[in-house]
ZAGULO-347801 format. One record per residue (C-alpha): residue in three letters; z, x, y. Coordinates in steps of 0.02 Angstrom, whole numbers, plus 50000, padded with zeros to 5 digits. Each point is the difference from the previous one (the first is absolute). Layout:
// ZAGULO-347801
("ALA" (Z X Y)) ...
//
This chain:
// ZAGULO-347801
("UNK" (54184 52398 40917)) ("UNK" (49914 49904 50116)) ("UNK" (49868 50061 50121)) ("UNK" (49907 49926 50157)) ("UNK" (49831 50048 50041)) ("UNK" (49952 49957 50157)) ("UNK" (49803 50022 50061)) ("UNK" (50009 49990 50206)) ("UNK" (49843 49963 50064)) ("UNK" (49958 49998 50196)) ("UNK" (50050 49831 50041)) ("UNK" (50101 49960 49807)) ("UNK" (50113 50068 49891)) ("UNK" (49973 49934 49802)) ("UNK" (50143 50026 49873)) ("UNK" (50035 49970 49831)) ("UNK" (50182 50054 49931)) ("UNK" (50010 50060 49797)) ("UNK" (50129 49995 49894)) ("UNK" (49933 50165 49890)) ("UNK" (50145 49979 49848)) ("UNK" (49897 49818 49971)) ("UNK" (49813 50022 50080)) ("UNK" (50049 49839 50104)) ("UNK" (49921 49990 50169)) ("UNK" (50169 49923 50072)) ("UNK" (49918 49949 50167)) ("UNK" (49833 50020 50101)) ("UNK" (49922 49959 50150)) ("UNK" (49934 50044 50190)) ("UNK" (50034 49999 50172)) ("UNK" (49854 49979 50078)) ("UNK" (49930 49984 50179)) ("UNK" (50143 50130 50067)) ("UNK" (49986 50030 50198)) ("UNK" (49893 49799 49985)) ("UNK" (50094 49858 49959)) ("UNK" (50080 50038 49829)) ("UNK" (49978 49947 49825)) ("UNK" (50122 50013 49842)) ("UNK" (49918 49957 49819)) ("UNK" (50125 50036 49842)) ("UNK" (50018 49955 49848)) ("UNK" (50145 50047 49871)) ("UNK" (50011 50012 49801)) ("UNK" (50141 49839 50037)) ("UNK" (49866 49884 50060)) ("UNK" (50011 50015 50188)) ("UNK" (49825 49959 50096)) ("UNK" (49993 50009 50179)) ("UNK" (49911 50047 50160)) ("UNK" (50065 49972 50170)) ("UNK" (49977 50055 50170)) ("UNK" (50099 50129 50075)) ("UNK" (50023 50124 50152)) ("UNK" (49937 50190 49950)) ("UNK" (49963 50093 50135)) ("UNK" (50026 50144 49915)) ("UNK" (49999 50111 49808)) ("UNK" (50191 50012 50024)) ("UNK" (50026 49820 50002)) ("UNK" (49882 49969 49895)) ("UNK" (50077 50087 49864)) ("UNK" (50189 49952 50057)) ("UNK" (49942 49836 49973)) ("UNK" (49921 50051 49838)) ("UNK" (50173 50053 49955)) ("UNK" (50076 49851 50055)) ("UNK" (49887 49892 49897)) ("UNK" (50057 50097 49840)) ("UNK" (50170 49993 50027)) ("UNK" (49997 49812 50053)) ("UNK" (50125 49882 49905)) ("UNK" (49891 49861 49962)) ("UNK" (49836 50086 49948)) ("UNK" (50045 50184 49997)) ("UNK" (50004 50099 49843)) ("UNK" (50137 50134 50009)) ("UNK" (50161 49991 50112)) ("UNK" (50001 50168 50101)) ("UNK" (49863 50117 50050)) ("UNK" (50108 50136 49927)) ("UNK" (49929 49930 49829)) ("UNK" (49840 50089 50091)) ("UNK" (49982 50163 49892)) ("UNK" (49853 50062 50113)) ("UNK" (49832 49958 50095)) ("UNK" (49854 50043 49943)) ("UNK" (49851 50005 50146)) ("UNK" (49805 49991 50003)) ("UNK" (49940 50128 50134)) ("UNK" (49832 50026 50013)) ("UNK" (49963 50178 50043)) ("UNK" (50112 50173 49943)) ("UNK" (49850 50112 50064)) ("UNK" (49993 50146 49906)) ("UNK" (50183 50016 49984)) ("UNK" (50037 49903 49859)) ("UNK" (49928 49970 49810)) ("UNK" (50159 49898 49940)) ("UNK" (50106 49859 50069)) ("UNK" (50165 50088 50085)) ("UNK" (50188 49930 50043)) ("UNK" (49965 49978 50205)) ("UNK" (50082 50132 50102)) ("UNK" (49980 50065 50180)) ("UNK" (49866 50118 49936)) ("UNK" (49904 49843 49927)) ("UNK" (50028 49897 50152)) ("UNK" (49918 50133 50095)) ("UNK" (49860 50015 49895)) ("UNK" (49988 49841 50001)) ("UNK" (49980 49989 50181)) ("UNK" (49893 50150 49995)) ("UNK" (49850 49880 49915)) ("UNK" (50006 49866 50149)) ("UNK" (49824 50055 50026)) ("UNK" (49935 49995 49821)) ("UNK" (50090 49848 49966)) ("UNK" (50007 49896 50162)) ("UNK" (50022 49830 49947)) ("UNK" (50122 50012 49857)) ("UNK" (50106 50160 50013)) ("UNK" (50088 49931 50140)) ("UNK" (50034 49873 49940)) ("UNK" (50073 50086 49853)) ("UNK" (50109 50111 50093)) ("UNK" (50060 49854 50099)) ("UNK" (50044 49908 49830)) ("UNK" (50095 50148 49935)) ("UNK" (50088 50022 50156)) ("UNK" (50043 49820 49997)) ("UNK" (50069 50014 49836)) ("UNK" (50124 50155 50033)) ("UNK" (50071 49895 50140)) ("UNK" (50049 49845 49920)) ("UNK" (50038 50065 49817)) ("UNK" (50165 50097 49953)) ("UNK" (49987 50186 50039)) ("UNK" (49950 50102 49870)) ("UNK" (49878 49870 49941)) ("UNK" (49847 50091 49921)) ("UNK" (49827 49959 50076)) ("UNK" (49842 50077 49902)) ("UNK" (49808 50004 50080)) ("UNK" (49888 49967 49872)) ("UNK" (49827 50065 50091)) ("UNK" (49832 49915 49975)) ("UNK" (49929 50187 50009)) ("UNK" (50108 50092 49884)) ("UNK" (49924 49952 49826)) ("UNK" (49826 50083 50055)) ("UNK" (50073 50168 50057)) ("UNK" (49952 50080 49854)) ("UNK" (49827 49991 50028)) ("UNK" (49907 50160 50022)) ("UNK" (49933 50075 50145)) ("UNK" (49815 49963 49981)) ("UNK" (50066 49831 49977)) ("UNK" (50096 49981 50139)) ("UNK" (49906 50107 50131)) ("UNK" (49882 49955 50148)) ("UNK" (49855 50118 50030)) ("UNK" (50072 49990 50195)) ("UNK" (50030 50159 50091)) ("UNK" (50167 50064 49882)) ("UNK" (50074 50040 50165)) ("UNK" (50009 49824 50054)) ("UNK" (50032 49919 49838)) ("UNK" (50152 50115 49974)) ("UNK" (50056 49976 50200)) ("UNK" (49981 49805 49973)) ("UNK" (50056 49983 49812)) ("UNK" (49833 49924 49962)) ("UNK" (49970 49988 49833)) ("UNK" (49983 49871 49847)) ("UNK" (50165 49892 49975)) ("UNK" (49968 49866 49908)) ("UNK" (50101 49845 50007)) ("UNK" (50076 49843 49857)) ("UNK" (50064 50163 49916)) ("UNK" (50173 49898 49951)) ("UNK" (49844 49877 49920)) ("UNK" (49922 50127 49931)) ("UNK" (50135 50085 49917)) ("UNK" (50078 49849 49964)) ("UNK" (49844 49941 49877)) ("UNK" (49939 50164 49943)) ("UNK" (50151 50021 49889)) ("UNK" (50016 49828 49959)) ("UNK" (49831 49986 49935)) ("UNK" (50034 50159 49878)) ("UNK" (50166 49907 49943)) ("UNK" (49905 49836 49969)) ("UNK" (49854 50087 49888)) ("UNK" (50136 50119 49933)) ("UNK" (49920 50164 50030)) ("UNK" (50049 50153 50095)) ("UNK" (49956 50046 50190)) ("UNK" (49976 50173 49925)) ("UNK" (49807 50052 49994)) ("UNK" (49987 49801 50060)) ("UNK" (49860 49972 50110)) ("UNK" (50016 49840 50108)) ("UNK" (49922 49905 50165)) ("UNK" (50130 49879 50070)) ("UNK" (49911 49846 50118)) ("UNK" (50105 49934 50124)) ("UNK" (49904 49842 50061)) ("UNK" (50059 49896 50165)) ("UNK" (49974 49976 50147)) ("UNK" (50036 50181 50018)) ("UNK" (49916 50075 49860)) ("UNK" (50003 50187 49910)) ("UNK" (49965 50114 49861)) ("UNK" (50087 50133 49906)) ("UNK" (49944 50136 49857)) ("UNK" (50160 50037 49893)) ("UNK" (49984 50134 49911)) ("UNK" (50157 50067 49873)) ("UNK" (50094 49871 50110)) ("UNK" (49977 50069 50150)) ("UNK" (49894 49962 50154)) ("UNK" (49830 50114 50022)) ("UNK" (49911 49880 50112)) ("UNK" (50015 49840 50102)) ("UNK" (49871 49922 50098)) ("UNK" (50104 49945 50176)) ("UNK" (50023 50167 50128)) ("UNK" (50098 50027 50141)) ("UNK" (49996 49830 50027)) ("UNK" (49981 49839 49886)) ("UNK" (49835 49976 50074)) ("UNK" (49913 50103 49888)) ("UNK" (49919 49985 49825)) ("UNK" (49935 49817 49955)) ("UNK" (49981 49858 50122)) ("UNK" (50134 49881 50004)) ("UNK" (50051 49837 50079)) ("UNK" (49979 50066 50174)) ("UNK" (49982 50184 49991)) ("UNK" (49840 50089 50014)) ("UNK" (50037 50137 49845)) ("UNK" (49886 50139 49990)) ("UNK" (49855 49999 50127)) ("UNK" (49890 50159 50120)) ("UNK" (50113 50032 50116)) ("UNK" (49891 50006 50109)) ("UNK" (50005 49842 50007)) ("UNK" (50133 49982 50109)) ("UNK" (49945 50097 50174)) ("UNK" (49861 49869 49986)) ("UNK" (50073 49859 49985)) ("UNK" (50104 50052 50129)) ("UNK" (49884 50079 50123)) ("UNK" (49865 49819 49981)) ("UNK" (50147 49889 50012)) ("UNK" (50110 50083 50129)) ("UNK" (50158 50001 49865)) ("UNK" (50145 50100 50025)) ("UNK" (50109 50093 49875)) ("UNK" (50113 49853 49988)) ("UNK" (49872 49882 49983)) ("UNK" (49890 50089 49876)) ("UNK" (50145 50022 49897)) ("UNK" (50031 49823 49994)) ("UNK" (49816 49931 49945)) ("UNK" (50006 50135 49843)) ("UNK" (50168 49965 49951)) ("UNK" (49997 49811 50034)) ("UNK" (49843 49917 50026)) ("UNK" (49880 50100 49865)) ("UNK" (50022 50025 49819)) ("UNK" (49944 49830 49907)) ("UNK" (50049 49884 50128)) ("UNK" (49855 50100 50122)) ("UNK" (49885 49990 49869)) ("UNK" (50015 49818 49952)) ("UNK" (50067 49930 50162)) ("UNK" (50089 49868 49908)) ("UNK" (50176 50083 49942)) ("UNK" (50104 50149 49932)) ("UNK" (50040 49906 49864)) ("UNK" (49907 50016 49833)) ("UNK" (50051 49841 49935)) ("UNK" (49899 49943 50173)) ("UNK" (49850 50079 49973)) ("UNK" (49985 49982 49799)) ("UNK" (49994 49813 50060)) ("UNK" (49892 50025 50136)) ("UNK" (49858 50085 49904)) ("UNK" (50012 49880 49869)) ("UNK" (49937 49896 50127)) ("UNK" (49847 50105 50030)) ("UNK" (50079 50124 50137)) ("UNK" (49901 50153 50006)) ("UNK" (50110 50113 50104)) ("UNK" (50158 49938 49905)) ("UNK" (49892 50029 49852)) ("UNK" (49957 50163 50069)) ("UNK" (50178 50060 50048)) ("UNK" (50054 49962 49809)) ("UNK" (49864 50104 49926)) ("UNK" (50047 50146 50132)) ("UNK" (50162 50017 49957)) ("UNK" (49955 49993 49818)) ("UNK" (49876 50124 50004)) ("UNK" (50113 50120 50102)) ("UNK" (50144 49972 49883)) ("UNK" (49887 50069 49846)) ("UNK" (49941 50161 50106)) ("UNK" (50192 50034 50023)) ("UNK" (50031 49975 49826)) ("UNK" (49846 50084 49937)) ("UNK" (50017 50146 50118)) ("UNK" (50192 50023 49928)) ("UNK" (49963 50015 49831)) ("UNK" (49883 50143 50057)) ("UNK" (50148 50089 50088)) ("UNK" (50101 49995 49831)) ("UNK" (49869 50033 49880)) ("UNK" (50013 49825 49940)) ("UNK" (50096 49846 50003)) ("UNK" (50124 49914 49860)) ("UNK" (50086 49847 50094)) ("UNK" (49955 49891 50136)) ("UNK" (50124 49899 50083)) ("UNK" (49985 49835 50119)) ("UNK" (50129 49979 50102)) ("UNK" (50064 49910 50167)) ("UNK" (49942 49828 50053)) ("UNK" (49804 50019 49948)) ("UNK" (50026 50102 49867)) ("UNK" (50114 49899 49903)) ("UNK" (49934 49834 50053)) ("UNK" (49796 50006 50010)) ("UNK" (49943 50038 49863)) ("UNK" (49813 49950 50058)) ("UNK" (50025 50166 50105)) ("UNK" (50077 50101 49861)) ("UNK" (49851 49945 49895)) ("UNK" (49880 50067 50145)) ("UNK" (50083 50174 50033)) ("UNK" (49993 50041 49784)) ("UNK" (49822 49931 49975)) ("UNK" (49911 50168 50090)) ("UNK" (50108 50095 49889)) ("UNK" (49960 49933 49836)) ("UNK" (49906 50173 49994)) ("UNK" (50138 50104 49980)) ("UNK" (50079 49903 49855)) ("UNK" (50114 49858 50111)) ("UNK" (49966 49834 49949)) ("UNK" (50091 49825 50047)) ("UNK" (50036 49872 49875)) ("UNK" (49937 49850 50093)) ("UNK" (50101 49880 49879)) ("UNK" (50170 50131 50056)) ("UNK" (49976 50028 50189)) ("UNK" (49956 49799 50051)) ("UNK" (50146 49919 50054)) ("UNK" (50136 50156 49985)) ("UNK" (50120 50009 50127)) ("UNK" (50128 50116 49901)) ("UNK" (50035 50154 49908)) ("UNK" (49841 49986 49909)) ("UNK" (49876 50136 49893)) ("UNK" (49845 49902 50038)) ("UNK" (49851 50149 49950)) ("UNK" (49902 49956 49835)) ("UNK" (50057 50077 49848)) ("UNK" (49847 50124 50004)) ("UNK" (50015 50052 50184)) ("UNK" (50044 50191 50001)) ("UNK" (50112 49972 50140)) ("UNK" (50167 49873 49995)) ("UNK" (49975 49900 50134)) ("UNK" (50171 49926 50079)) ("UNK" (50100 49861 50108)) ("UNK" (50158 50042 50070)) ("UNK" (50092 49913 50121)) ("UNK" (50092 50107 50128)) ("UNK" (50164 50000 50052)) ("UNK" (50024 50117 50130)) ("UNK" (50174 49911 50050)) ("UNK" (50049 50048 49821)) ("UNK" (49932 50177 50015)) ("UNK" (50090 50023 50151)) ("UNK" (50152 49952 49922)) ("UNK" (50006 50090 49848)) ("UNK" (49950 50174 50109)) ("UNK" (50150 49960 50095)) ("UNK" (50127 49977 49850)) ("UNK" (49914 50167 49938)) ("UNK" (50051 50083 50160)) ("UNK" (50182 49939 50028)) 
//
């Protein structure tokens, strides 16, 4: 069986086809800069390398030409799309509607739709990739959404609720969503199958680290707190986001420096998190070096994001009475293991301890706590690709 799982972004469309009988990832790849100038990367399990430009100015041609790339006689690897079994898509935000991944009908597309607001950068683009896909595949070809959201629906309501007016929050669907829940999901389980134990009475905080960076308590394998909202803004600060500050915040900002919404939105989404801080980049691998050279703000936005990252995990073994696992994941997590080291260390008091001689240098699946910490401490890589393809198997 072999399944594509395409990601559509607002201005690409990444894609990696699987052949699920063998685990080989046949084929993978973006189209990037759609509605620019146009960009095709791909690679394939037969050796073919290239980028070229190309015309996109749109998700549908983007992903005919997707199509065409796969089924190409030189570097192509299968002969007809009808070898397609199904697509499996990212989308970003289900709402409240759904806790599992479902096979896309008109129901779904609405819904879909429905979470423009809550979603407005990538559930358009999400519909639009779906829809591009039922036009140019054969009919009947099965299309699953895989939402972002749908892993942390479990949560409870004092989780999940605002202390807003309940009118409003239920008039607006504000609440707590969460988001990376295919990540989340995705490494939760894996890290019980890698130490061997059961998810049953298993309690577990899962790191997602990136650019885009958040936090999960598992609980019995299931989701009971995450620390993004109704937006990815929230929790810890990130590349470029804010995370959690006084909301209050915002009126002044914008009432001192004559903002609008539009623009306000744009300096705590894009110009804040660590790159605000430091002034010198987004990138962590940027400001390690730059603080190394005696930076104090890049210095500064390191040891923020640190000391956040051990509240979160510190305040989630407090919602589950405790904490057995902790998992690194995502670019950070499973790469940095100066700031693995750094979010641990405050915790040494509840029993987790790093094993300095395990954690320096790992970059894979990896148990890297000391043999006397209380808690196992983790590295799992994510595959959310995978994930997304295996949940779409399940469902066809």
């Amino acid at each position: 069986m072999k399944i594509l799982v395409i990601n559509c972004g607002s201005s690409s469309c990444k894609f990696q086809l699987f052949d699920m009988d063998t685990g080989v990832v046949l084929a993978k790849g973006n189209a990037d800069r759609i509605g620019i100038d146009g960009k095709l990367s791909y690679k394939s399990s037969k050796g073919a390398d290239l980028e070229k430009d190309v015309e996109l100015p749109n998700h549908k041609v983007a992903v005919k030409l997707v199509l065409s790339q796969l089924t190409d006689p030189e570097t192509g690897v299968i002969s007809d799309v009808s070898e397609i079994s199904a697509v499996g898509h990212r989308v970003l935000h289900g709402g409240k509607f759904y806790s599992e991944s479902v096979v896309v009908n008109d129901d779904v597309k609405r819904v879909i739709r429905e979470c423009f607001p809550l979603g407005p950068l990538h559930n358009p683009a999400n519909l639009t990739g779906i829809e591009a896909c039922e036009s140019v595949l054969p009919a009947g070809t099965p299309q699953v959404a895989v939402f972002d959201t749908a892993f942390h629906m479990t949560m409870p309501p004092k989780a999940y609720t605002y202390a807003l007016p309940y009118e409003i929050s239920e008039k607006y669907s504000i609440r707590r969503y969460g988001f990376h829940g295919t990540s989340h999901r995705y490494v939760s389980k894996r890290a019980a199958e890698f130490l061997g134990i059961s998810t049953e009475g298993l309690k577990m905080v899962t790191c997602h680290l990136g650019n885009g960076s958040s936090f999960a308590a598992v609980k019995d394998g299931k989701c009971v707190d995450t620390s993004m909202g109704l937006t990815p803004l929230a929790g810890i600060c990130m590349g470029t986001r804010t995370g959690d500050i006084d909301p209050a915040i915002v009126p002044f900002i914008m009432q001192r420096e004559g903002l609008s919404p539009e623009e306000i939105d744009t300096l705590l989404n894009k110009k804040s998190g660590v790159l605000g801080v430091s002034g010198v980049s987004s990138d962590f691998r940027d400001l390690a070096k730059a603080a190394s050279e005696g930076n104090e703000r890049a210095q500064l936005a390191l040891d923020m994001f640190s000391y956040q990252g051990s509240k979160i995990v510190g305040s989630y073994a407090a919602a589950m009475g405790g904490v057995d696992v902790i998992v690194f994941t995502a670019g950070i997590g499973e790469n940095t293991d100066t700031i693995r080291d750094a979010i641990i260390k405050p915790l040494e008091f509840m029993g987790a301890k790093i094993d300095p001689a395990k954690n320096n240098g790992t970059r894979c699946e990896a148990v890297i706590s000391a043999d006397d910490s209380k808690v196992k401490i983790v590295v799992i890589p994510t595959n959310e690709e995978l994930a997304i393809a295996q949940e779409t198997m399940a469902l066809i």
